[in-house]
DRENKOL-518777 format. One line per 8 residues: number of its first residue (from 0); their letters; for each residue x, y, z of N, C-alpha, C. Coordinates in steps of 0.1 Angstrom, whole numbers. Last residue first. Layout:
N
NUM> a> X,Y,Z,X,Y,Z,X,Y,Z ~ ... $
//
This chain:
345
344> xxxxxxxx> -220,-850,183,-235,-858,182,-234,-870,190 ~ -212,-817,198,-207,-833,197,-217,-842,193 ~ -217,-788,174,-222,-796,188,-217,-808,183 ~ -198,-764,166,-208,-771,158,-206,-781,174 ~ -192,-732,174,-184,-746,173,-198,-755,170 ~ -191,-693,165,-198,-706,170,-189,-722,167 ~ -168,-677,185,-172,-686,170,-181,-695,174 ~ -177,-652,211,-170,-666,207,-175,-671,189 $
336> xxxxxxxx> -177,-621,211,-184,-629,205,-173,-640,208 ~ -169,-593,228,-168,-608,235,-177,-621,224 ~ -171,-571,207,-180,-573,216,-187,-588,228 ~ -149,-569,202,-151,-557,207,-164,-559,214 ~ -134,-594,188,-133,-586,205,-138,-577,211 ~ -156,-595,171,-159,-603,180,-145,-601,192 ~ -145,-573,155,-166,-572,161,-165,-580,171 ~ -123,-575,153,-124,-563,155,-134,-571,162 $
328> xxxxxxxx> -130,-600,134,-120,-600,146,-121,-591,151 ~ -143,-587,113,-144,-597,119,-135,-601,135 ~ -119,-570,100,-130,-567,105,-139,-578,116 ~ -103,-592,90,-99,-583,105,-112,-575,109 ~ -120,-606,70,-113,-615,87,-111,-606,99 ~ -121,-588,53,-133,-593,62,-126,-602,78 ~ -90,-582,52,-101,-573,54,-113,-576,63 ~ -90,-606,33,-86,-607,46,-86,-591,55 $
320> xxxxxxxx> -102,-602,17,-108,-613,24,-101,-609,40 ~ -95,-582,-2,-107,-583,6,-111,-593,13 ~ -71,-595,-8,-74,-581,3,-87,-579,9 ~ -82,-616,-25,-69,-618,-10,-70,-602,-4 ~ -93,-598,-44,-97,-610,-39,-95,-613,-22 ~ -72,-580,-54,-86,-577,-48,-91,-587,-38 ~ -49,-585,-67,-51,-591,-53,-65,-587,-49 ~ -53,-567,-89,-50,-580,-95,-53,-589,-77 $
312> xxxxxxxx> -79,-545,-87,-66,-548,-84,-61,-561,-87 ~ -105,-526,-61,-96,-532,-81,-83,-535,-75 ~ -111,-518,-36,-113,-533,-42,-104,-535,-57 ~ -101,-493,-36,-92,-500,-31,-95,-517,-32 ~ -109,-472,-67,-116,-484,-55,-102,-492,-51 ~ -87,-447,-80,-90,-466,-81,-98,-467,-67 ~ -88,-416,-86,-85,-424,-78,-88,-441,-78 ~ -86,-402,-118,-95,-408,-111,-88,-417,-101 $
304> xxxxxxxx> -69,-376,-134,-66,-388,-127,-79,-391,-115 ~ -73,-361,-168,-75,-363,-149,-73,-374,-147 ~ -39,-370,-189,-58,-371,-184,-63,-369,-171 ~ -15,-361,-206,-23,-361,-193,-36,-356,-193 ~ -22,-358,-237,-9,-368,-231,-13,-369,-214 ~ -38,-339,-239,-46,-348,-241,-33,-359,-240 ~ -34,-309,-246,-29,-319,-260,-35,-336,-253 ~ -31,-298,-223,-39,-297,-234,-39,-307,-247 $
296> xxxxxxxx> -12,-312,-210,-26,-317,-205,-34,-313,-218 ~ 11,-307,-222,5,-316,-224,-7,-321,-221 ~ 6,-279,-215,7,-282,-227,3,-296,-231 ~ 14,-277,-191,-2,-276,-188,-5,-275,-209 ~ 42,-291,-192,29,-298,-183,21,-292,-192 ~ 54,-270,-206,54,-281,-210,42,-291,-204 ~ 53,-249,-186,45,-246,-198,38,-263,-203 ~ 54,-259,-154,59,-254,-165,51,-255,-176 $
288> xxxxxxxx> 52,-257,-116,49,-262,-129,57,-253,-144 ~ 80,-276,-103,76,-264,-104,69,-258,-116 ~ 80,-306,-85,86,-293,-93,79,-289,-91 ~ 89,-330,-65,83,-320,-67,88,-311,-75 ~ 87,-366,-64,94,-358,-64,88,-344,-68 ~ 85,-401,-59,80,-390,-58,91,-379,-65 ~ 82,-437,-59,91,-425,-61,85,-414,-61 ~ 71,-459,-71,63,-455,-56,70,-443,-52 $
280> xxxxxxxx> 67,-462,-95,77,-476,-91,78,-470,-73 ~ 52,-448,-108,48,-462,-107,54,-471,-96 ~ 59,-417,-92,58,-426,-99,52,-440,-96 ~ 45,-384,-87,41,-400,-80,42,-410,-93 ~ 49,-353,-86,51,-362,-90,51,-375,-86 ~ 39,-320,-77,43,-339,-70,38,-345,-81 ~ 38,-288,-80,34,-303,-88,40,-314,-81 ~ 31,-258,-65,45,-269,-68,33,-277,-76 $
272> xxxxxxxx> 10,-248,-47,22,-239,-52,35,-244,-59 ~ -2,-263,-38,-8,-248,-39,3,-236,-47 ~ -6,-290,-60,-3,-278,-48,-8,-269,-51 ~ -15,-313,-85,-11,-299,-82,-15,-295,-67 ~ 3,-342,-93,-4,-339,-80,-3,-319,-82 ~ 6,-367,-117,12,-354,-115,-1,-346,-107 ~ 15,-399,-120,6,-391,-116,14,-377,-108 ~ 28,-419,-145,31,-412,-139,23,-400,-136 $
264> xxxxxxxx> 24,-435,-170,17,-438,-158,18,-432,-148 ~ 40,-431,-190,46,-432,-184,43,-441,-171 ~ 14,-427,-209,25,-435,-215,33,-441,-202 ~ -7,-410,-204,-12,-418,-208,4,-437,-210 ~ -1,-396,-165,4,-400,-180,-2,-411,-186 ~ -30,-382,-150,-17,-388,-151,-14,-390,-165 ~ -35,-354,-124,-32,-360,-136,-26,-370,-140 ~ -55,-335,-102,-43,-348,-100,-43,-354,-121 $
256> xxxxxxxx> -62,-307,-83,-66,-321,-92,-53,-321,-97 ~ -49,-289,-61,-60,-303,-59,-66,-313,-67 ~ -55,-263,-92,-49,-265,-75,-60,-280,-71 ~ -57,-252,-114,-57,-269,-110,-53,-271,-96 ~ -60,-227,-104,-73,-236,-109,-71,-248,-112 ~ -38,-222,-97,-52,-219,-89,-59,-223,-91 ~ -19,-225,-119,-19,-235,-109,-25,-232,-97 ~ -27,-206,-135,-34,-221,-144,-28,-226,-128 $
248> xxxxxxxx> -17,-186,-124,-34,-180,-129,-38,-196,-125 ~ 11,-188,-126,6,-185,-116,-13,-185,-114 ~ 8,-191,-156,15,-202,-146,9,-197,-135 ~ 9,-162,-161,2,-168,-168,2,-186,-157 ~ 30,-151,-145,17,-147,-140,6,-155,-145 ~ 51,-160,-161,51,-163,-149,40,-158,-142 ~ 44,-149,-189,46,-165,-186,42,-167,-171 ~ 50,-121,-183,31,-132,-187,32,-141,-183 $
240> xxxxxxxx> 76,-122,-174,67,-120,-168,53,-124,-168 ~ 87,-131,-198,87,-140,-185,80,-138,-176 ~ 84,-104,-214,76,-123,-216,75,-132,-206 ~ 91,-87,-196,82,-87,-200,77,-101,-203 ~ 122,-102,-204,115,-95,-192,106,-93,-192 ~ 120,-94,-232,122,-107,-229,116,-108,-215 ~ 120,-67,-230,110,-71,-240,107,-86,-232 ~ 148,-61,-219,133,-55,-212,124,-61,-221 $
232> xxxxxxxx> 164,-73,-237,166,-76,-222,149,-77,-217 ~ 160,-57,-259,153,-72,-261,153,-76,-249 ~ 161,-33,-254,154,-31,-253,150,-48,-254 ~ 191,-36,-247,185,-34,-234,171,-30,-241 ~ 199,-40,-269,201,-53,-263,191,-49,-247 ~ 196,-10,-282,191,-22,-289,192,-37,-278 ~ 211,8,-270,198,6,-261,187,-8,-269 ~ 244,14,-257,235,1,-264,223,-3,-262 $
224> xxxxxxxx> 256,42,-249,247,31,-240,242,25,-258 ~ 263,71,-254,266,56,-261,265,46,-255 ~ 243,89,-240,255,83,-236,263,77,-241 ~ 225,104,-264,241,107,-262,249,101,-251 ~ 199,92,-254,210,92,-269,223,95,-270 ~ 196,104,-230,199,92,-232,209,87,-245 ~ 197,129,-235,209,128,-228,211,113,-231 ~ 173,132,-251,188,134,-257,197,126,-251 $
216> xxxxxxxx> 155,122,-231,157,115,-242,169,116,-247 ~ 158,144,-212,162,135,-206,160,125,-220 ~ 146,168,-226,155,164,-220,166,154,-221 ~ 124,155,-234,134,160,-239,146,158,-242 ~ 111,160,-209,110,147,-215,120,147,-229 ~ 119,189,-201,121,173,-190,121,161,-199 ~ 97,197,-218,113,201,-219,119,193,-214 ~ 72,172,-221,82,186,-229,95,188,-227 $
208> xxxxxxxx> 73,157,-190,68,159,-198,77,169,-205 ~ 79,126,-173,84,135,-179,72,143,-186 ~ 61,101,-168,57,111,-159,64,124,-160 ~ 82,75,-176,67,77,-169,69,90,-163 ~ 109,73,-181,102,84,-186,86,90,-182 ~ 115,53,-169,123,65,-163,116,75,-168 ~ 101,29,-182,100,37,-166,108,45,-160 ~ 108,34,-205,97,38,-201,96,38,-187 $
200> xxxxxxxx> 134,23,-216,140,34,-205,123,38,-201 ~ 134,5,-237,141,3,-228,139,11,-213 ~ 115,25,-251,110,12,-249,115,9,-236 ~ 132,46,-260,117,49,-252,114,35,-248 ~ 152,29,-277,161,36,-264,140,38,-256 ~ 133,16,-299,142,9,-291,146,15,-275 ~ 124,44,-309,117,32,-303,123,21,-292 ~ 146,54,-323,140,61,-307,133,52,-302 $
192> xxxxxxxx> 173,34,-326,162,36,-331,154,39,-320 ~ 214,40,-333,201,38,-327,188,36,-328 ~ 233,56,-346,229,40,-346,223,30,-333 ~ 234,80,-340,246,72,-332,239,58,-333 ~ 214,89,-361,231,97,-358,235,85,-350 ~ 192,82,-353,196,72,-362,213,79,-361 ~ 186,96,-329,188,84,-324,194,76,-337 ~ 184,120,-341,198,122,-332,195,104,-332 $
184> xxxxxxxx> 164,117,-357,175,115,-366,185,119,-357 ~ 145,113,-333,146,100,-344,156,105,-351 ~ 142,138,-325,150,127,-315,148,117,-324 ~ 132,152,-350,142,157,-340,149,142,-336 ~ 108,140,-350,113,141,-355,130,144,-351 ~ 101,152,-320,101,138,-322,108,133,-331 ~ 93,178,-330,106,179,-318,108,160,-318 ~ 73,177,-343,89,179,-351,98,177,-340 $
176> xxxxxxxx> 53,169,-328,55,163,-340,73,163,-346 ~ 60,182,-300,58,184,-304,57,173,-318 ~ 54,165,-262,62,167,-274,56,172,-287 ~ 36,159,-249,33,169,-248,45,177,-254 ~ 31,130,-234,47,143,-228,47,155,-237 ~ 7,122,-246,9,123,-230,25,132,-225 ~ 11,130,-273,-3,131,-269,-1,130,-253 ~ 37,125,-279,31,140,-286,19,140,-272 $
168> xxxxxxxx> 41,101,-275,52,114,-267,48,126,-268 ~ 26,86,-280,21,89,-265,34,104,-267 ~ 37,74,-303,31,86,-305,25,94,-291 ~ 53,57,-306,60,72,-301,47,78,-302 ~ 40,41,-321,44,33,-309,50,45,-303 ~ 34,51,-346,24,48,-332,24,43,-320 ~ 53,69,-360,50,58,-362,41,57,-346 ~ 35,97,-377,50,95,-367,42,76,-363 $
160> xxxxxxxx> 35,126,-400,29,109,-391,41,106,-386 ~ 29,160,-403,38,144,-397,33,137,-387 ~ 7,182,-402,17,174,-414,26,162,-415 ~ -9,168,-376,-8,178,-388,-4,174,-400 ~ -6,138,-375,0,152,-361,0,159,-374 ~ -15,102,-377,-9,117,-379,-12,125,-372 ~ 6,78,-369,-6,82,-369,-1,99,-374 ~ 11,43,-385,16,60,-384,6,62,-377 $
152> xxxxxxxx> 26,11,-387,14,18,-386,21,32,-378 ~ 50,-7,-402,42,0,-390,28,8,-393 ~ 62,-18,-425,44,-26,-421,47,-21,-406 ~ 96,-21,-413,86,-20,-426,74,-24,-419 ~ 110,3,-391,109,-14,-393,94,-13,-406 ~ 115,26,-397,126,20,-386,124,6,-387 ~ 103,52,-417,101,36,-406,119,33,-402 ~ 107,86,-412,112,74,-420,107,65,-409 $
144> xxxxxxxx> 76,104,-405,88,100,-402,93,87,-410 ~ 73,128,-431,67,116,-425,72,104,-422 ~ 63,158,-445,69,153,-432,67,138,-428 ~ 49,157,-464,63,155,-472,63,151,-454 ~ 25,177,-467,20,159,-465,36,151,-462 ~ 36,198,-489,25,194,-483,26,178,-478 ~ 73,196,-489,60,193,-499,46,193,-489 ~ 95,218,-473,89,206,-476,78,203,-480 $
136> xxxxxxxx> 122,234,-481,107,233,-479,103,222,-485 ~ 154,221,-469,145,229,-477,132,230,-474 ~ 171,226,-446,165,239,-446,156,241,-461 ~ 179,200,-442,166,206,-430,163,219,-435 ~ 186,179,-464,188,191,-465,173,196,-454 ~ 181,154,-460,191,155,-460,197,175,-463 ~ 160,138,-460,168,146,-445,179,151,-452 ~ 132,124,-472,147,128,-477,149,141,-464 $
128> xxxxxxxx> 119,92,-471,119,108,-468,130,113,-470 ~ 101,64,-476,116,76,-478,112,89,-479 ~ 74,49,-472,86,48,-464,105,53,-471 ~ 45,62,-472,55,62,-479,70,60,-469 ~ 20,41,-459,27,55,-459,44,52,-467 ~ -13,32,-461,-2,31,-464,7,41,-465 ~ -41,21,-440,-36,34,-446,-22,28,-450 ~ -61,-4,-450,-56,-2,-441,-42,12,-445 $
120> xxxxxxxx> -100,-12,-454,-86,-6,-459,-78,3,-452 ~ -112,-44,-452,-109,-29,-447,-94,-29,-455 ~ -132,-62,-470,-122,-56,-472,-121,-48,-467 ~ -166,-67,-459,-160,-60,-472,-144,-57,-467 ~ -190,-74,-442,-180,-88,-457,-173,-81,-463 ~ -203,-61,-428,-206,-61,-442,-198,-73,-452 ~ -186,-53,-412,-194,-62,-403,-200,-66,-424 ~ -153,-56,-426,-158,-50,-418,-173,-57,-416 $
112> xxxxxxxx> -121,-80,-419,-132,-70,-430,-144,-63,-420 ~ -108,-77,-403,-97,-80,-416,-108,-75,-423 ~ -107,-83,-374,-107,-72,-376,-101,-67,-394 ~ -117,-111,-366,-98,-107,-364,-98,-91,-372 ~ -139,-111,-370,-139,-113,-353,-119,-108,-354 ~ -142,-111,-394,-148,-100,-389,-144,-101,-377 ~ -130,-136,-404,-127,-120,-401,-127,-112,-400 ~ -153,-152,-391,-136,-153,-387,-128,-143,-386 $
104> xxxxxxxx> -176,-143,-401,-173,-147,-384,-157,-143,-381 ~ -172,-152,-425,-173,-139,-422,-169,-138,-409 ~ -141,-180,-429,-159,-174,-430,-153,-159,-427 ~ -120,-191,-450,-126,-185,-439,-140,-179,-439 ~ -116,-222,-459,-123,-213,-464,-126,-203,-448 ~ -90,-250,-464,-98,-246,-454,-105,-228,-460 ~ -91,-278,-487,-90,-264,-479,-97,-256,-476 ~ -91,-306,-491,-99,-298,-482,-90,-284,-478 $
96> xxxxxxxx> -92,-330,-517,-80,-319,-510,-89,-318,-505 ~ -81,-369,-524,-87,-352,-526,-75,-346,-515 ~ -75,-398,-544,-72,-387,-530,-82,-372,-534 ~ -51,-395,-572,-60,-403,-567,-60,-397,-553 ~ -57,-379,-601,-49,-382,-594,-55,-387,-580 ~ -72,-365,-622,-62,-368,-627,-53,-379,-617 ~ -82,-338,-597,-84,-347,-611,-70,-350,-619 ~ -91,-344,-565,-79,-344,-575,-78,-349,-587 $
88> xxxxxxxx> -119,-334,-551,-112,-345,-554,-102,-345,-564 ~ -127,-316,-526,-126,-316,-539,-121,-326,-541 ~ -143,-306,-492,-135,-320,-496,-137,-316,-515 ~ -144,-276,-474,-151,-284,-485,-141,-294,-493 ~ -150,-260,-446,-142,-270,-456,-148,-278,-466 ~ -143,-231,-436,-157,-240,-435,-150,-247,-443 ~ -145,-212,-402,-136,-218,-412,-151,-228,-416 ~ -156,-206,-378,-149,-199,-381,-145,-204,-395 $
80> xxxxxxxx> -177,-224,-363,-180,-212,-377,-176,-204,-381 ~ -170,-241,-344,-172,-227,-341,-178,-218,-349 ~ -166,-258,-358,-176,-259,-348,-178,-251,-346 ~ -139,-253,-373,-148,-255,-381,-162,-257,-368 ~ -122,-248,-351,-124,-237,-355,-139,-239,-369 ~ -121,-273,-340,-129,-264,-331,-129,-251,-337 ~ -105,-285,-359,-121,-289,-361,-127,-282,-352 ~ -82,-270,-360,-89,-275,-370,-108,-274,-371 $
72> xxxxxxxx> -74,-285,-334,-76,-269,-340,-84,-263,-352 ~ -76,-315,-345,-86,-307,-332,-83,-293,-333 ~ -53,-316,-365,-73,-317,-370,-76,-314,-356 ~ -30,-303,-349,-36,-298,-358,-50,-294,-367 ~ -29,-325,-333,-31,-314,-329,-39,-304,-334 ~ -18,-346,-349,-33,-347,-343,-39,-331,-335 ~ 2,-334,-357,-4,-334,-369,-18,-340,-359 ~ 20,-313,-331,15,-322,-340,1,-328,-347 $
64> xxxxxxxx> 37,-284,-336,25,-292,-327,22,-305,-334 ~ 52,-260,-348,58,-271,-337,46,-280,-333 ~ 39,-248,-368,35,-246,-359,43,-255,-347 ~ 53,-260,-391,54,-244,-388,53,-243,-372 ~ 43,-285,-389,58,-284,-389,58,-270,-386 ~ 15,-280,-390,25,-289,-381,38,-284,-380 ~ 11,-270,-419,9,-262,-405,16,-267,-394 ~ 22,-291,-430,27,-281,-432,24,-273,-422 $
56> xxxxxxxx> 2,-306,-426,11,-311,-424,27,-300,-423 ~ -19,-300,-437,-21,-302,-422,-9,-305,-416 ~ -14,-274,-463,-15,-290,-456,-20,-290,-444 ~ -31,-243,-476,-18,-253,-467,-23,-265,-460 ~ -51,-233,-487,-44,-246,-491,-36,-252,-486 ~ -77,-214,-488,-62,-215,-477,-58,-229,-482 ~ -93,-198,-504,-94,-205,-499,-75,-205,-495 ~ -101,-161,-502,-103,-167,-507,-99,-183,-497 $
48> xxxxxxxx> -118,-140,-485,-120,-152,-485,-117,-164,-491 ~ -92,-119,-491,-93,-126,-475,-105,-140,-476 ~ -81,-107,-510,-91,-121,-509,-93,-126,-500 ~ -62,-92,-497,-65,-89,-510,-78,-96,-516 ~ -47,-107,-479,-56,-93,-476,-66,-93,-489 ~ -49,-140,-473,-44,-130,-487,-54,-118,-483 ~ -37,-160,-445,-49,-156,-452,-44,-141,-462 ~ -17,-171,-430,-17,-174,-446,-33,-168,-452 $
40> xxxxxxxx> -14,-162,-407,-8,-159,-414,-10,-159,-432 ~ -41,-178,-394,-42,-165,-401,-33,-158,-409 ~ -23,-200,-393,-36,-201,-407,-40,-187,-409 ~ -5,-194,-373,0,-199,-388,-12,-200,-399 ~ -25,-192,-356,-21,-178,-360,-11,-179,-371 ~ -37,-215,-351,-50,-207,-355,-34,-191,-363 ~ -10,-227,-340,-19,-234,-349,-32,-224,-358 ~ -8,-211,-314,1,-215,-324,-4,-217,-335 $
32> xxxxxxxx> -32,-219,-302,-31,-208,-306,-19,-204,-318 ~ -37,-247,-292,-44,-242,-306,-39,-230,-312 ~ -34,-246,-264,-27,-252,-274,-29,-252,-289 ~ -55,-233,-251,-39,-229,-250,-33,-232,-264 ~ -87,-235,-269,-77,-239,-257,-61,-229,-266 ~ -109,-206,-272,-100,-216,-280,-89,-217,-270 ~ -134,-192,-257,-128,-206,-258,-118,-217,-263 ~ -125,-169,-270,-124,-170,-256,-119,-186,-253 $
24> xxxxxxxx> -128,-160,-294,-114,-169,-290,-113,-174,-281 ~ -143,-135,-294,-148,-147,-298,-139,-157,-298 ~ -129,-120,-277,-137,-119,-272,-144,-138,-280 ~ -91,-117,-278,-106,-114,-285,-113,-120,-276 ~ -68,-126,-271,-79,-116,-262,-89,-114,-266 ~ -55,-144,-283,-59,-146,-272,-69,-136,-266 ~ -50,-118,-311,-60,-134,-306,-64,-140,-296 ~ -35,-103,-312,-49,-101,-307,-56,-111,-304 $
16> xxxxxxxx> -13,-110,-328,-10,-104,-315,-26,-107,-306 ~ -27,-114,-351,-20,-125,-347,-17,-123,-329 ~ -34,-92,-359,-44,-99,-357,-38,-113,-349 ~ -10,-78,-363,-19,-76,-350,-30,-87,-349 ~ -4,-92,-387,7,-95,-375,-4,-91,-362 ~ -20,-84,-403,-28,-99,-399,-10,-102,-385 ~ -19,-55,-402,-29,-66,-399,-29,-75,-394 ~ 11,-56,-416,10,-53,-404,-6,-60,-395 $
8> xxxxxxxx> 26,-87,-433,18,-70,-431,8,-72,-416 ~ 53,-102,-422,34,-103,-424,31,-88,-423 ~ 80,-116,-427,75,-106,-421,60,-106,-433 ~ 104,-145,-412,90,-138,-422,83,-123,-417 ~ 133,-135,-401,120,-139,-396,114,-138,-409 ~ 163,-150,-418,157,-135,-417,139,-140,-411 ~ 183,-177,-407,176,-169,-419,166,-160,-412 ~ 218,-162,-397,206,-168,-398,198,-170,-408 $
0> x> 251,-171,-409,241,-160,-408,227,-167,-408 $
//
């Protein structure tokens, strides 16, 4: 049996989702992002300033990147004035520490406090509801859909919050609050989750509304179709897709510059539409770029590649001479020169 993901209140999981798109992030390279969303992980709602302790080493390992990786994420988040560090020294014991301290900047720009420095407060909803009897009366406030996954976020519809990933069904299909309700305990009946089946099936549902949207939800619930594997199918699909638009973005803009390896020596040629590869040993070959490339580049294993003067070279010497000779030879066929011959005395 595996071990179970970590799960992060809901916050700092969006805040983690949000990152690349913020506006103050703009600049943080590709390869950092991993690295910035294991430090937001570890920030305490509760103290959001207080200090962050984890290693550099620790972050590494979480973050798959390495420990050089790490002080340049690091240090472009301390340049930035996101983070501020202060060196202590270990009493009793030889060495210091540096933990990392978030600024205001930081979490005001990840939406954790407000422009003031103060703790937002984020609504909490009671996760048990009792179904079990539909014909008693229910408590003021009592309607509210059971979670399906812990640390969602609700919105409310009168008397029933309904988790926020369904909620377009009220506000664009024009579902009612209870009739939603409704399709969450036919979807938990055949071990299901309405999220999962609406996820899987949104392009069949674009543009249902009420009774049609209804509908056609039940019927889905009631095929005994497995909509859990067809909603990670369609999720996964979706990733490949960024990825593959994401790749398509990064090889327009390296289109025509050339890279090489600090280790291998191996110059990597971008196309318009492929990578050439140009070994040492005068070998070629073409792919198709991949994460891993425009990772390395970030990480600073491929450096642009500067073309060499055809003078450098261990033969420079012997090439350039004999260069002058052909040139030379060229001028004096081209324009009947004889050599001069030194005179008989």
């Amino acid at each position: 049996m595996g071990i179970p993901a970590p799960s992060f209140p809901y916050p700092i999981t969006l805040a983690c989702t949000s990152l690349p798109h913020l506006e103050s992030f703009a600049d943080l390279p590709d390869g950092f992002i991993r690295i910035v969303s294991r430090i937001i992980q570890k920030i305490n709602l509760k103290n959001p300033f207080s200090e962050i302790f984890a290693t550099r080493s620790t972050i590494a390992n979480e973050s798959g990147k390495s420990l050089d990786t790490v002080h340049r994420a690091v240090k472009w988040l301390e340049d930035h004035g996101m983070i501020e560090r202060e060196r202590k020294a270990k009493i009793g014991y030889r060495g210091s520490k540096s933990p990392l301290i978030p600024t205001q900047k930081f979490l005001h720009s990840l939406n954790l406090v407000d422009e003031n420095g103060n703790s937002r407060e984020f609504p909490k909803f009671s996760t048990k509801t009792d179904f079990s009897d539909a014909n008693k009366k229910s408590a003021p406030g009592a309607n509210v859909a059971p979670t399906e996954k812990k640390n969602r976020l609700f919105k409310r519809f009168g008397n029933v919050s309904l988790p926020i990933d369904l909620s377009w069904l009220c506000e664009r299909g024009g579902l009612t609050p209870y009739g939603v309700l409704g399709l969450m305990k036919l979807a938990r009946s055949v071990k299901q989750t309405l999220s999962e089946v609406v996820h899987a099936s949104m392009k069949y549902l674009d543009g249902l509304t009420k009774n049609e949207l209804y509908a056609y939800i039940t019927k889905l619930l009631q095929s005994g179709r497995d909509f859990k594997n067809l909603s990670e199918i369609s999720k996964e699909n979706d990733k490949n897709r960024e990825i593959s638009e994401y790749l398509k973005e990064k090889q327009k803009i390296f289109f025509g510059k050339k890279f090489i390896s600090q280790s291998t020596r191996t110059i990597y040629e971008f196309t318009e539409d492929s990578v050439k590869c140009h070994y040492p040993d005068g070998a070629s070959k073409t792919m198709v770029l991949e994460m891993g490339l425009l990772e390395a580049i970030q990480q600073g294993k491929l450096r642009p590649y500067v073309s060499q003067p055809k003078s450098c070279g261990p033969n420079a010497a012997s090439v350039s001479t004999k260069n002058s000779i052909l040139r030379k030879t060229f001028l004096e066929s081209l324009f009947n020169i004889k050599p001069k011959v030194p005179l008989a005395s």
